[in-house]
Every structure is written in structure tokens, then in C-alpha cells.
C-alpha positions in Angstrom: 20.7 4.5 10.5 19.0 2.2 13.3 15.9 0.7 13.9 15.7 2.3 16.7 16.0 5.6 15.7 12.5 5.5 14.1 9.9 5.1 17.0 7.9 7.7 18.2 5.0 8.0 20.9 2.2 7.6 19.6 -1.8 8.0 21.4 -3.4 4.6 22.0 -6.0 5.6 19.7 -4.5 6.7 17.1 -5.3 4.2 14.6 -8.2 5.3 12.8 -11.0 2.9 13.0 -13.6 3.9 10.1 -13.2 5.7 6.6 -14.0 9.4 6.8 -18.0 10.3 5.1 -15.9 12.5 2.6 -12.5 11.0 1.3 -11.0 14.8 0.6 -12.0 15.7 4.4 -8.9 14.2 6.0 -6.6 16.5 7.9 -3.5 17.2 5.9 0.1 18.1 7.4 2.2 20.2 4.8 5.8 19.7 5.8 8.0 21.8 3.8 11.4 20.1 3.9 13.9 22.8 3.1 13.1 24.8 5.4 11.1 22.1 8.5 8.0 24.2 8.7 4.5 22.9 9.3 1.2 23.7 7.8 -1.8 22.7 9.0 -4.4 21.8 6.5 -7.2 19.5 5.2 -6.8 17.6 2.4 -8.6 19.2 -0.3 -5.9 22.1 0.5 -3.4 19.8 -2.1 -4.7 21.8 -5.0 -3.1 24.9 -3.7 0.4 23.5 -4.1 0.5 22.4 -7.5 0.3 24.2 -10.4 -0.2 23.8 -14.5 2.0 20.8 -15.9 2.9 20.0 -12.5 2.1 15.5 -12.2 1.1 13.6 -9.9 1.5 10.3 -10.0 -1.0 7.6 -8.6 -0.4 3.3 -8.1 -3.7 2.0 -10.0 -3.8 -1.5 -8.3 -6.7 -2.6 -7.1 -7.3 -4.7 -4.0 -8.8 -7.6 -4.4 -11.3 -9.7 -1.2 -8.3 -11.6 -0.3 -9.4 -12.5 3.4 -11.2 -15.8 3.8 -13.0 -17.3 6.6 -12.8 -21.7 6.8 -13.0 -24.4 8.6 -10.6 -27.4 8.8 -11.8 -30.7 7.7 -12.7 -33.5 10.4 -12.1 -30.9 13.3 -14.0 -27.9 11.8 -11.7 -25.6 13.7 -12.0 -22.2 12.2 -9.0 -21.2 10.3 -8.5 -17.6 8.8 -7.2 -17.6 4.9 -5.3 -14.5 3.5 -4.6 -14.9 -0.3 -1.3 -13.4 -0.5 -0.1 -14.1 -4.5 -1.6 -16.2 -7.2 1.4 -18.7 -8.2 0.0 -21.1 -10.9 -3.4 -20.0 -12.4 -4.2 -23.3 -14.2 -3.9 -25.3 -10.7 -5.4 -22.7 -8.7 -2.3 -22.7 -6.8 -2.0 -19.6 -3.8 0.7 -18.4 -1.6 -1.4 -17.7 1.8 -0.7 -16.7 5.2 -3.4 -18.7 7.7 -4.3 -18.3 11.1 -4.2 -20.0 13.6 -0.6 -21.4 11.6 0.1 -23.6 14.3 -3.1 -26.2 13.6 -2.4 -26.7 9.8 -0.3 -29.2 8.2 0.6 -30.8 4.7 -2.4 -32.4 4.0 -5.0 -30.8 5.7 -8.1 -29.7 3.4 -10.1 -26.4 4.2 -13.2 -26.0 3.4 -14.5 -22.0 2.6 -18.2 -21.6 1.6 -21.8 -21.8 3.8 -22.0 -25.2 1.8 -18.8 -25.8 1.8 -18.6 -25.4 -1.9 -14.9 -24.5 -1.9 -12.2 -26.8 -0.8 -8.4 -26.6 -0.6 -5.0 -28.6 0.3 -2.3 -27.3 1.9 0.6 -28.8 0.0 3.4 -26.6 1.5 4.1 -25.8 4.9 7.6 -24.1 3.9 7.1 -20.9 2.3 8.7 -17.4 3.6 5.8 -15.8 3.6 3.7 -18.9 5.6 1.6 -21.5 3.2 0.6 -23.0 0.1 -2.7 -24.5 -1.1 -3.8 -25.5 -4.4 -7.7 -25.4 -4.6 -9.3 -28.4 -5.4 -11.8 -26.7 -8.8 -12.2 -28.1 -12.1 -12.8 -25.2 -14.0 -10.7 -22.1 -15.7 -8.8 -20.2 -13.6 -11.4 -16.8 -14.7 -14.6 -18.8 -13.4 -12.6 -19.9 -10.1 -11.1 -16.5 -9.5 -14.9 -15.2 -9.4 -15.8 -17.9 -7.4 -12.5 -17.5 -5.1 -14.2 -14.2 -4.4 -17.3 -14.2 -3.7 -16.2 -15.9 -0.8 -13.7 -13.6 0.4 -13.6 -10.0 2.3 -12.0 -6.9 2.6 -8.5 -7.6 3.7 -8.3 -4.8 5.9 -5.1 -4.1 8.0 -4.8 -5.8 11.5 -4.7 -2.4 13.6 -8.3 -2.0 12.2 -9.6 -3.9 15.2 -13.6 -4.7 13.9 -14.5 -6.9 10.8 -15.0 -5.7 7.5 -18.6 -4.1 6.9 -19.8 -3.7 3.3 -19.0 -0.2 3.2 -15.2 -1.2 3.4 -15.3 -2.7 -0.1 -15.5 0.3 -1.8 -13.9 2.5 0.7 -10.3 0.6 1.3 -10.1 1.6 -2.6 -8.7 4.2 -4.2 -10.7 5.5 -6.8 -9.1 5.3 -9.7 -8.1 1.5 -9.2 -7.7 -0.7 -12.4 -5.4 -3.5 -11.9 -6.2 -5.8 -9.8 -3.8 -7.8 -7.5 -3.0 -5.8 -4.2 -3.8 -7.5 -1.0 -3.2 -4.0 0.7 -4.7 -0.2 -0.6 -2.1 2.7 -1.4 -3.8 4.3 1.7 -2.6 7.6 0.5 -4.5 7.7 -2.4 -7.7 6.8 -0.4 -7.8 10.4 0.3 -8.7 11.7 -3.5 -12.4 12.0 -4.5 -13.5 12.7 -8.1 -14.3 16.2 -7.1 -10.9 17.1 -6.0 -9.4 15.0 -8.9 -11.4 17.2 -11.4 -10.5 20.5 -9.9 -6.6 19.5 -10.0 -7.1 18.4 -13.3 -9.1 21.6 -14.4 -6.6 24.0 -13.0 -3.9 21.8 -15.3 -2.1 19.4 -13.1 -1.4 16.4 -14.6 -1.9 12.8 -13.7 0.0 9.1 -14.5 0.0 5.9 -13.2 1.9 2.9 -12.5 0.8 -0.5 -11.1 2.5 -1.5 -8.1 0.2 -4.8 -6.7 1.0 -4.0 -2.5 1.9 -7.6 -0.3 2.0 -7.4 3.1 6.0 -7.2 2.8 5.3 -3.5 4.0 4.1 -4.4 6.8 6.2 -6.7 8.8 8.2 -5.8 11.0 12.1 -5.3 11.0 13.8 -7.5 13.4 17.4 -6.3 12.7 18.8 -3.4 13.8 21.3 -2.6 11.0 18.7 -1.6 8.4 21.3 -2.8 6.0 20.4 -6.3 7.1 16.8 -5.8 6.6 15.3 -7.9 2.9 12.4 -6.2 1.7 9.5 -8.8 0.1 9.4 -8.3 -3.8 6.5 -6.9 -5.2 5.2 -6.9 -9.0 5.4 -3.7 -10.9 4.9 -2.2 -14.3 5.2 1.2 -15.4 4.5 2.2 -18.7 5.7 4.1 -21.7 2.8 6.8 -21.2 3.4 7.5 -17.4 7.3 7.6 -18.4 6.8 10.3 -20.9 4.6 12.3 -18.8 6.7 11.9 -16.3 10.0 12.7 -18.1 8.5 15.8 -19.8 7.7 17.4 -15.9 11.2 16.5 -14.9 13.0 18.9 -18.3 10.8 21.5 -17.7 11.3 21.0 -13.8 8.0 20.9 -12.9 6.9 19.2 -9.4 6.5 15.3 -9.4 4.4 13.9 -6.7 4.6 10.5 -5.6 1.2 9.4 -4.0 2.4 6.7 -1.5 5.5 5.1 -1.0 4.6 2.0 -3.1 4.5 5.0 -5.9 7.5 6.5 -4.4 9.3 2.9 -5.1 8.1 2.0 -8.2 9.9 5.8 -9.7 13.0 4.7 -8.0 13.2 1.4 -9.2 12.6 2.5 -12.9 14.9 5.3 -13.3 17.7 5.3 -15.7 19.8 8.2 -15.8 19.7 12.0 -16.8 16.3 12.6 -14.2 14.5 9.8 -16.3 12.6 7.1 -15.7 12.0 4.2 -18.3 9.0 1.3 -18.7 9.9 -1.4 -16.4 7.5 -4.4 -16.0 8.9 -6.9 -13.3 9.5 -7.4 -9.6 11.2 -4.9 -6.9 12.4 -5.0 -3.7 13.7 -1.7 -3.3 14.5 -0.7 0.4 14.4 2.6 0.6 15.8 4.2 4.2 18.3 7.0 5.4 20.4 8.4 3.9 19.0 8.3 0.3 19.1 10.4 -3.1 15.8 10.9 -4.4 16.2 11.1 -8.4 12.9 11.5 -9.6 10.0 12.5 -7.2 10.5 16.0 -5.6 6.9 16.0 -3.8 5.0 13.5 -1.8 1.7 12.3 -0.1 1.6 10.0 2.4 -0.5 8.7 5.3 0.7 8.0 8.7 2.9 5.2 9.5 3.5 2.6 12.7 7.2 3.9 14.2 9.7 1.2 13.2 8.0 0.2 9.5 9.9 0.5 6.5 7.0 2.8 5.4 8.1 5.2 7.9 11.8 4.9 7.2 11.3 6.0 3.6 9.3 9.0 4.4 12.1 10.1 6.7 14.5 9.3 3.6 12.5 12.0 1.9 11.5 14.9 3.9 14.6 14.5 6.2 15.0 12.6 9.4 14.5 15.5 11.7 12.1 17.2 9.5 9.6 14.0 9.3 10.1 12.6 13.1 9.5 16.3 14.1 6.2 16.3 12.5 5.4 13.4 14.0 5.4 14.5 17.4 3.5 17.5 16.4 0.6 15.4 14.5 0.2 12.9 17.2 0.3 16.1 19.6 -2.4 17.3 17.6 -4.4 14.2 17.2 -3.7 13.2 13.6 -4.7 9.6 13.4 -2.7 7.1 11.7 -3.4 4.0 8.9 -4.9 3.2 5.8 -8.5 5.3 7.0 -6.4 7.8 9.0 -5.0 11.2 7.7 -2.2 12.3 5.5 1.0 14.5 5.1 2.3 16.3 1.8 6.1 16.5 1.6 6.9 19.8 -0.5 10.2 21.7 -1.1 
């Protein structure tokens, strides 16, 4: 398939702007793919469509306050920081993307901090995914991580068009995050509360987790039209002998197994074996997954609402079926579903 096969019209305010008061109050479309019909629903409704030793599985990362707000030395020009991966821990050595990229060079030192406490040098100006600065602490890498941030803040997606507010902190995270190390949430597990999470687990669903540490590699956009072309940014992953044998049980006795996100929906991919099983993989993927695909593990799904031409979109179509998932686009946006990390959510059923 094309790029250009995946855009869709979309409301100019359909990014949603602010968290919901209630996480499990989100609209929910139920898209049954065998058959392309639509439900209507909110999204406490899940526990209806899973039964005892049905799994779901959940991505545990946890974001971390990777946005930072300096100033450039002599100039004082502000510059905006995003912490994208740690590279070397004992040199306090980051990957970043800064903005605006055009004033900084090799060389330059940034100073984060009211006091200016914090200082860094930019020492490459090459990287793929934009810059990287070593930060000039004497100190072990736990104490500087702390201090790192302190100074940082909610990285919250671009089409979120207001700074981050306190209240962000704890609402762009899932909450059940553990492992730190994701500069983006899985926005569609942003949607369970505790409440819900007992009553699924009360009726006898159950849960496992993998950690899949989101980049911003999801986010870019695709600038080929032969997907084929398109190279996916790695991302670090582990999943663990427990979620593989509760995971590996539901698939014998052919229970559901629901991927909660697409970065959940990757990380099953990329660790399956043969025979409908997945095994513990700890390493890097850059799975792209797009039209036409077989599915070997998964046969559910949750996932928010995605920008037409992202690779999120493209693998949501991969599941539920082109026509079946671009369909219920146009319905949702008909009917005002809003999109993003703090907008609304579709299941993905059989």
C-alpha cells in the first residue's frame, strides 16, 4: 500500500487539548473486524468484551520529564531541549532533538536551571535523530538523573498546543507505569483507571506486561510513498518470561489477547517464535508494521486515534482491515471522536 492511501478528513479540532476528569470516561468505538460493524460505547464498556482467562496485555514504561527549557550561552537565546535517549550514563551523554536547531552548533554550551545550575555542550551536530550533548556534572549518573529532572517537564505531544500544567505529570501516564525511559505515553493505556482494572481483573481477565520505552520515531512523518521504503526508528524492548507464559497459555486455550497500543502490538510481533508463541526477548526493534500483514499473536486491540499518514495509523489498518479501520474513521470524526494521546479510543474485536 501507499502513503497516500491513509489520509482521512479530519475536524480542526479534533485534537484533544486536556485529559478527561475520569480516565475510563472516554468514548470508545468497538469495531468488529469480521464482519465491519460499529458500536458505539464509552470506555468502561471494555469489560463487557472479555471474559475469564481472556489477557490483556499493557507496555509498563514510564515517561520520564524529558522536555527542557535553556538558554544559550553568551546570547541567552532561548533554546528548547527534548531528551530523546540516554547514550553513556557515566558521561552524562544524551541524544536530543533542540529547537530552534538552526542556532546551535558544536560547541555551544546551554545552560538549564533558574540559576543556571545545569550546563551542557553540544558535541555532535550529526545525529539522525538531531543532537548530542554531554552534560557538564561531576557526580553519579543516579544523582544527575534526579537533578536532570527536576528541571525538565512533561513532554507532551506537539498537537497539544498549551504548555504542560502540573496536572499533566500524572495524567500523560498510564497507571500502571514502572520502567522508566519513554519520552512519549502508550496513549491507549491512558484510558484504564484502577477501578476498571479491578473489575476486569475480578471478573477473571488476565493482565501482562512488556516494556516497550516509546521515541518519537512514531511520530515522524513518512516522506516516501512506497511504504516499503519507509525505516522505522529502533526502540528498546524487553518482554519477559512471565508475560510469555501468560501469554502462551491464552493462545492453547484460544482465549482473546489484547494488545493495548501499537507499541504493545509491536513488541508481540517482534518476540514471536513459532507455533502462536511468543518468547523473552530483551533488545531493540524496528518492526514496521503496515498493509497487508499476518497478525500471529494478538487477536484483539485498543487503540487511540491517530494523525492520517502515521505509521500508527497504518498498523491499526494492518489489523482491523483497511476498509474496516478508514471506515470508522470517517464515522468517529463524523461523530466527534477526538484524536491523540488525551483523546478517545477504539477496541479492535473479532
Amino acid at each position: 500500500m501507499k502513503l497516500s492511501e491513509f489520509g482521512y478528513q479530519k475536524p480542526d479540532d479534533a485534537f484533544a487539548q486536556y485529559p478527561r476528569e475520569e480516565r475510563e470516561e472516554a468514548r470508545l468505538l468497538v469495531l468488529h473486524r469480521k464482519t465491519g460493524e460499529i458500536e458505539h460505547k464509552i470506555f468502561r464498556d471494555v469489560l463487557d468484551y472479555f471474559d475469564e482467562k481472556d489477557v490483556i496485555v499493557f507496555n509498563d514504561t514510564k515517561v520520564f520529564p524529558a522536555r527542557l527549557d535553556g538558554n544559550k550561552e553568551k546570547t541567552g537565546a532561548n533554546i528548547k531541549v527534548f531528551l530523546l535517549r540516554e547514550l553513556i550514563p557515566e558521561q552524562h551523554l544524551w541524544d536530543v532533538l533542540v529547537d530552534p536547531a538552526r542556532k546551535i552548533r558544536i560547541g555551544n554550551k546551554l545552560y538549564f536551571g533558574e540559576d543556571n545550575s545545569m550546563v551542557a555542550e553540544v558535541i555532535d551536530n550529526t545525529t539522525s535523530r538531531g543532537r548530542s550533548l554531554r552534560f557538564l556534572y561531576d557526580g553519579d549518573p543516579d544523582e544527575f538523573k534526579n537533578i536532570l529532572y527536576s528541571l525538565g517537564h512533561t513532554p507532551l505531544p506537539e498537537y497539544i498546543e498549551r504548555d504542560p500544567e502540573p496536572a499533566d505529570a500524572e495524567a500523560y501516564q498510564t497507571i500502571y507505569a514502572k520502567n522508566e525511559g519513554a519520552v512519549a505515553a502508550p496513549a491507549a493505556g491512558l484510558h484504564f483507571s484502577r477501578r476498571l482494572l479491578k473489575r476486569l481483573e475480578i471478573k477473571g481477565v488476565e493482565f501482562a506486561n512488556i516494556t516497550a520505552h516509546v521515541g518519537l520515531g512514531n511520530f515522524r512523518n513518512v516522506d516516501v510513498e512506497d511504504l516499503t521504503k519507509h525505516k522505522m526508528e529502533s526502540e528498546q524492548l524487553f518482554v519477559g518470561d512471565e508475560a510469555c507464559g501468560i501469554v502462551n497459555k491464552a493462545k492453547d486455550g484460544k482465549r482473546k489477547v489484547c494488545a493495548v497500543g501499537t507499541t504493545t502490538m509491536r513488541a508481540l510481533e517482534t518476540a514471536y517464535s513459532t507455533f502462536g508463541h511468543i518468547k523473552p526477548y530483551e533488545g531493540w526493534t524496528n518492526k514496521f508494521i503496515f498493509p497487508p500483514y499476518e497478525f500471529n499473536v494478538a487477536n484483539s486491540m485498543i487503540s487511540n486515534f491517530h494523525e492520517p499518514y502515521s505509521t500508527l495509523l497504518m498498523m491499526v489498518c494492518a489489523f482491523g482491515g483497511y476498509k474496516n479501520v478508514m471506515n470508522a474513521y470517517e464515522v468517529a470524526m463524523k461523530e466527534g471522536y477526538k484524536i491523540g494521546a488525551y483523546g478517545d479510543a477504539m477496541l479492535i474485536v473479532d
